[in-house]
RODO-2510 file (C-alpha; in nm, 4 decimals, decimal comma):
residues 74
     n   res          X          Y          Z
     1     x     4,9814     9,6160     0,8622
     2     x     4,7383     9,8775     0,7433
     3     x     4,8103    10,1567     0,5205
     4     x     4,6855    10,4251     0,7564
     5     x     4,6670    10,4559     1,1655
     6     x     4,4093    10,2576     1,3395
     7     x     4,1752    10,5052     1,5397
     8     x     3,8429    10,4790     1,6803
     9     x     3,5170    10,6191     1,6204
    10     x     3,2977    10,7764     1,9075
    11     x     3,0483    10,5434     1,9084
    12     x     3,3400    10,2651     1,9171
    13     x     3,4151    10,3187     2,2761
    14     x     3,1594    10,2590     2,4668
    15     x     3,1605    10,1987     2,9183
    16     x     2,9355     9,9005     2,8231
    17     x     2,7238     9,6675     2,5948
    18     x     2,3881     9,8392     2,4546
    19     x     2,1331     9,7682     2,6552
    20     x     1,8033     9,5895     2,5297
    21     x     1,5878     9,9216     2,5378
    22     x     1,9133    10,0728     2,3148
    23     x     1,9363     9,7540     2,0917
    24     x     1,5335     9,7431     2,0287
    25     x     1,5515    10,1323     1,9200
    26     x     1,8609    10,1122     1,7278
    27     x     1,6498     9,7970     1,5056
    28     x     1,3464    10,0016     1,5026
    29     x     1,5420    10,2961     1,3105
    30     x     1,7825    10,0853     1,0606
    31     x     1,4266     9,8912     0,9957
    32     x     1,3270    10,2876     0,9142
    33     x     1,6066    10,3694     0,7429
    34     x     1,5325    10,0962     0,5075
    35     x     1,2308    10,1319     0,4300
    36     x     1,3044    10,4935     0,3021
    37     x     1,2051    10,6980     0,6229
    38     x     1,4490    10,9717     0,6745
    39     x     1,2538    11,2627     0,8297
    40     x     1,1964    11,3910     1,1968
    41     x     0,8100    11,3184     1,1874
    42     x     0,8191    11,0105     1,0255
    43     x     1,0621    10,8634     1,2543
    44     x     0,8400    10,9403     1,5281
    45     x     0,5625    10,7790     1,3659
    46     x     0,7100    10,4910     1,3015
    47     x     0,8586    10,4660     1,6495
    48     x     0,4914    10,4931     1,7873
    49     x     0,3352    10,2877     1,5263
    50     x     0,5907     9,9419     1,5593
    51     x     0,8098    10,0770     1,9011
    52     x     0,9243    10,0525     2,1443
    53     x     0,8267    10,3296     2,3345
    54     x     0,9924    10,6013     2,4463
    55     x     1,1901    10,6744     2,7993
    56     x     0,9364    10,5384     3,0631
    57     x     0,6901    10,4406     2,8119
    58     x     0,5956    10,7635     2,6854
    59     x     0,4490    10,8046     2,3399
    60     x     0,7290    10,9809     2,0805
    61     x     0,7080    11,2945     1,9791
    62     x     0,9872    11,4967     1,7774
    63     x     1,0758    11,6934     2,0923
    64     x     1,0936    11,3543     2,3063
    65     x     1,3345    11,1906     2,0042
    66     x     1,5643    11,4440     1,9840
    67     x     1,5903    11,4662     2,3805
    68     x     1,6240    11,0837     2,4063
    69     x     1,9265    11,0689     2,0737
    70     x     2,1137    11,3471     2,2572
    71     x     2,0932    11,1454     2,5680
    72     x     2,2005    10,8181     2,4085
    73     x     2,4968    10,9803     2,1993
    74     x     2,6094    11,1405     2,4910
***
């Protein structure tokens, strides 16, 4: 038995599996992460320079990232 209650996270709960768009993005960053990049604009960069691309294709800009990790974290 654990020392302390079980509880779960947020991001633990989710309605469903990620889907591959979410999966794709979510290796794109930790790949980022990784690799040292920590900042808004070089996110985006790297985003646009390996992807995938943003919602509906769309090229990412800082504006579009933050919009799209709002969305997904909802």
């Amino acid at each position: 038995m654990p020392s302390r209650p079980l509880y779960n996270e947020t991001h633990q709960h989710r309605d469903g599996a990620p889907t591959a768009y979410e999966s794709l993005l979510g290796d794109a960053l930790e790949r980022a992460f990784a690799m040292g990049i920590h900042d808004l604009e070089g996110l985006v960069a790297y985003l646009n320079a390996s992807g995938p691309t943003g919602p509906n294709g769309q090229a990412w800009t800082p504006a579009l990232y933050q919009q799209e990790m709002a969305r997904l974290g909802a």
